[in-house]
N, C-alpha and C positions, 0 to 999 in steps of 0.2 A: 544663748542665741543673740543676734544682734539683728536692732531696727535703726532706719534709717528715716528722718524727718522728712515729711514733706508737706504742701500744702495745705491738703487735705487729710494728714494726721499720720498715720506710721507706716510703712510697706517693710518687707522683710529685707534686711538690707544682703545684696548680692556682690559676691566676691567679686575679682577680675583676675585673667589666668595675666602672668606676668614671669616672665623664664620655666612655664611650666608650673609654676607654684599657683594655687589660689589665696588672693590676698583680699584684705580689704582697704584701696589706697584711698588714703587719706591724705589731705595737705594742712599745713599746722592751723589750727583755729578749727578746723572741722567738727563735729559731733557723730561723733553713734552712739545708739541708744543700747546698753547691756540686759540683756532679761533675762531670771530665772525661772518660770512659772513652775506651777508644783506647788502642794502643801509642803511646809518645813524647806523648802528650799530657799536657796539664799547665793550671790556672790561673793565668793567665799574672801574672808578679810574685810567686807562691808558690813555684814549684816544686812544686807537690803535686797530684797526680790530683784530691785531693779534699780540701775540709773543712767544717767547722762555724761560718757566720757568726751574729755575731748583730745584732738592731739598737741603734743606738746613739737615732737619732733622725733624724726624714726621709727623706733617701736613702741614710742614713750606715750603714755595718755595719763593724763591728771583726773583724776572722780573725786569726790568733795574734797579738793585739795590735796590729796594723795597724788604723788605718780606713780605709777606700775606700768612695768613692759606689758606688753600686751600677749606675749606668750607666759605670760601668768596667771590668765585672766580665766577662770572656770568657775563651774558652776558647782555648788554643792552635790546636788545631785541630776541627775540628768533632768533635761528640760521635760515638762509636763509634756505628752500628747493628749490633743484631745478629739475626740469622737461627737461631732455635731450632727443631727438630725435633722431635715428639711422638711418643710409643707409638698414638694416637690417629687412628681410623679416623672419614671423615665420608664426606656425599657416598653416602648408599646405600652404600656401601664400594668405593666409584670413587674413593675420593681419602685420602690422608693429614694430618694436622693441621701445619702450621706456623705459627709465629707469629714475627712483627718486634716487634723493643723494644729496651729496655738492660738490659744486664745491668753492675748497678751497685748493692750495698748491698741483692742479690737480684733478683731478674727482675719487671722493668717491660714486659708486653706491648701494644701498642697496634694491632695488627692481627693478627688471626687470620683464615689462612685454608687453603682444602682443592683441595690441590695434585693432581693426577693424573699421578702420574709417570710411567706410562704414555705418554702422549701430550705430554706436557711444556708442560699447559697447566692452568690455573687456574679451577675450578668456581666459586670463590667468595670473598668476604672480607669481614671486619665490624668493624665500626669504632665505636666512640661519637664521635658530632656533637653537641659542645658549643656546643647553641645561646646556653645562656645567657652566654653571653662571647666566642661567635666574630666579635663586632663589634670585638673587641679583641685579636685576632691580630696578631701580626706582619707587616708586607708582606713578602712573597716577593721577594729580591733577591738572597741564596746563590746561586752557581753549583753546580751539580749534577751529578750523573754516577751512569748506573743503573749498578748491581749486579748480576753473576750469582749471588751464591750460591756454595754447593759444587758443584762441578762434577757430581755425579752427579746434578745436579737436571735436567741436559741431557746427558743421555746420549744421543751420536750425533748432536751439533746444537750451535753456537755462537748463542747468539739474537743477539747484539751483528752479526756477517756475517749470521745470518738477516734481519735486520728492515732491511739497507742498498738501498737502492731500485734499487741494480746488482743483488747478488740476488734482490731481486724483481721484477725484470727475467727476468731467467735463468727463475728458477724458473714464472713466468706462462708464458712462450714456451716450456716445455719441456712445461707442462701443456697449455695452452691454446691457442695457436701462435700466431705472432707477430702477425698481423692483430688477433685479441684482445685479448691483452697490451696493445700497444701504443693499443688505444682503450680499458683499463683505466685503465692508466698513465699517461696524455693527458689524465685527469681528478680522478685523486686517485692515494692511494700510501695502503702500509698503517703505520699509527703504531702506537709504544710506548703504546695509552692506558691509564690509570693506574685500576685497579679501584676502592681509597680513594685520592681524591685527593688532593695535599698541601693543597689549598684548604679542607680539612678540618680541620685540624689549627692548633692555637694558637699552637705557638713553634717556630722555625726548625727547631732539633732534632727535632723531629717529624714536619715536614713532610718533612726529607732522608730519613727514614725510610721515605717511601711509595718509594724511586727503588729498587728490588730489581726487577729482571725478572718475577717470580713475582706480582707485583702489579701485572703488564701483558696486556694482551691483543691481538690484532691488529685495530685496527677501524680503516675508511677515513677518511682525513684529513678527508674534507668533512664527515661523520659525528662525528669529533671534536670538529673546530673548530666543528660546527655544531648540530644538536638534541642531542645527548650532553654540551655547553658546558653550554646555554641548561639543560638538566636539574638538573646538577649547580649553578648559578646559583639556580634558583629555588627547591629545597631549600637550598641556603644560607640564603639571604634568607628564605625561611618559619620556619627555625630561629631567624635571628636575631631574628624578627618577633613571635614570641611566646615570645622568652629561654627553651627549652625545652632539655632534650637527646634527642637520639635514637640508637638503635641503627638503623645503615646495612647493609647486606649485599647487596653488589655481584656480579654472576654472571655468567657466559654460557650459552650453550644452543646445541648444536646446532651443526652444521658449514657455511659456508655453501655452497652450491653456485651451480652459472654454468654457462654452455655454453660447448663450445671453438668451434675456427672451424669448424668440421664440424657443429654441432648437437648433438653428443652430451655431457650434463652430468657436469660433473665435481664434487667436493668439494677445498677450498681450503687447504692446511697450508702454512706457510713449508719444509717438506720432506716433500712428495707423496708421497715415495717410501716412507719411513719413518712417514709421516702423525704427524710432530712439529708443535708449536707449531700449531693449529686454527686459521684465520680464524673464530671463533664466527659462528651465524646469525642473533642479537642475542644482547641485552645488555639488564642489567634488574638492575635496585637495589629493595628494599625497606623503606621508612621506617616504622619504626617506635619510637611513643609507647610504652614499657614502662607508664609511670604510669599509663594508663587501658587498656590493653590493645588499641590503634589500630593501622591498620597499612597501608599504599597501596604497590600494585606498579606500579613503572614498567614500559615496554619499549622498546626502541628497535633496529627492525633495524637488519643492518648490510649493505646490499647497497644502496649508490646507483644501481647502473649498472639497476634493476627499471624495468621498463616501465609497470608497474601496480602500486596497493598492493597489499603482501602480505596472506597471509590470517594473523589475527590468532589468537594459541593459545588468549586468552582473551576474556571480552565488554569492549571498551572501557567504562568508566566515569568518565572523566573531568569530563566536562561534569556528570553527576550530581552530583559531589561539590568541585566547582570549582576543580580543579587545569586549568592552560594545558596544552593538545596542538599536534602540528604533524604532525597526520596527513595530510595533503596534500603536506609537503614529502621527498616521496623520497629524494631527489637528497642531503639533509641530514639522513637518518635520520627513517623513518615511526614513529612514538610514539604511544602511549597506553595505559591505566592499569588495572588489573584489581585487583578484589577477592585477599587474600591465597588462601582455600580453591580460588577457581576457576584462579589461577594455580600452587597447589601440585598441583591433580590431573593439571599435564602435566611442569611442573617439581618430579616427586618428590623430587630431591637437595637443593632448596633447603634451610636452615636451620628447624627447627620453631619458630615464634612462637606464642603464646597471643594470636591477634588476635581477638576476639570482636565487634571494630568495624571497620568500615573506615575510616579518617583522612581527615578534610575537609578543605579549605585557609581555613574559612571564618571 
């Protein structure tokens, strides 16, 4: 990962899109600062966690008198994430502050969010969406592997056995009885989906950053792979479309509930018993423009298996303001889009924004 000098000590240094590519331009005599955090980690041909390159010229940089092109330049092992804990109440005070970053030459945080320990599930999370250069991200090709955390973050519950489609198997059939279950389960399965997604993010290291459990929620495969994709796609592509950045804050709401095989409704947790890890009743991200004080709430249930669409918490406004819906398709999560004040009078916990406008796509 690379930091960039400044007065008051290190900030994460950020690429600039230039022919589409993201680079980090440099002019000769400059510095970036190389870090590998991690135990046992190191850049590789130094020996050293970390140092001070400078440029010499082109792609050239000299580190303690060595020069190396600068697509040479990696990390032993992927860069440490880490998982910081706050004094810090959010969430109406349902939830606690944590934040994902590196801790490297001081703390780099890149996702905050408001954990409920309680229930061992996650209200919320906010991210900055670097539109103006996420055309020149990385492609995602790292192999990966989520994170628990410190164990006391799931107290009474393994999520890694909770989220395995044998246990929720088990745990459907012991809710909901097997006739259910099995016409559940017959059509989708509940996925790790990823609150800020690493699709979000610039460079490798950042993206493996989003993979921590705590930054996941239970929401149905077809659902993920399907309107909740296409969501997260079309924010993208609008970011990158008017090279803008935004502030993202990704949620859930709500418990879902279903009938067993008896009729009688239940509510959904990876452990019923304990009512750990929530299946939320949707899921809803808000984009928002700081610069002009803009701001559009998505929504997207999470219950494919509905008969009929649900009933909506706030007035759809989509079409008004010319953002894509796919209110029709159930099966693939029912969506559409509310003004920030009429969706914060039902989602009180959500994050307080200064949205005085609501954001167009136009």
């Amino acid at each position: 990962m690379f930091l960039a000098k400044t007065k008051d000590g290190f900030e994460l240094a950020m690429p600039q899109l230039i022919d589409e590519e993201g680079v980090f331009k440099l002019q000769s005599g400059d510095e970036l600062y190389i870090a590998c955090p991690g135990n046992g980690n190191e850049i590789k041909g130094f020996s050293a966690k970390s140092a001070t390159s400078t440029c010499i010229k082109d792609q050239t940089l000299q580190i303690r008198n060595t020069e190396v092109y600068s697509t040479n330049l990696e990390c032993k092992k992927k860069a440490f994430t880490t998982l910081k804990e706050t004094n810090n109440e959010c969430g109406n005070y349902m939830g606690k502050e944590i934040q994902l970053g590196f801790e490297v030459e001081g703390w780099h945080p890149l996702v905050t969010l408001c954990y409920d320990c309680t229930h061992a599930g996650t209200l919320h999370t906010t991210h900055i969406l670097y539109g103006s250069t996420l055309r020149g991200a990385e492609v995602k090709g790292h192999q990966t592997y989520f994170n628990k955390g410190p164990r006391h973050l799931y107290q009474g519950i393994d999520p890694i056995t909770a989220y395995k489609q044998a246990s929720q198997r088990e745990t459907l059939t012991r809710l909901l009885g097997e006739e259910r279950a099995n016409y559940m389960l017959a059509r989708s399965y509940l996925a790790r989906s990823h609150l800020s997604p690493d699709g979000d993010f610039l460079l490798g290291s950042w993206q493996h950053l989003t993979y921590f459990y705590i930054n996941t929620a239970p929401m149905w495969q077809s659902i993920n792979g399907g309107n909740w994709l296409k969501l997260e796609t079309t924010i993208r592509n609008y970011a990158t479309s008017v090279k803008e950045d935004f502030v993202v804050t990704t949620g859930t709401y709500g418990v879902m509930e279903t009938e067993d095989s008896k009729g009688l409704v239940k509510k959904i947790f990876l452990d019923p018993i304990q009512e750990l890890i929530p299946v939320p009743k949707l899921f809803w991200k808000i984009l928002s423009n700081p610069k002009i004080n803009s701001c559009i709430v998505f929504l997207v249930h999470n219950d494919p298996f509905e008969s009929k669409k649900p009933q909506t918490i706030c007035k759809n406004i989509c079409q008004q303001y010319g953002w894509p819906t796919e209110t029709g398709s159930v099966g693939k999560g029912f969506t559409y889009c509310c003004s920030y004040a009429d969706f914060k009078n039902t989602v009180n916990f959500a994050p307080e924004f200064n949205c005085k406008n609501t954001l167009d796509s136009f």
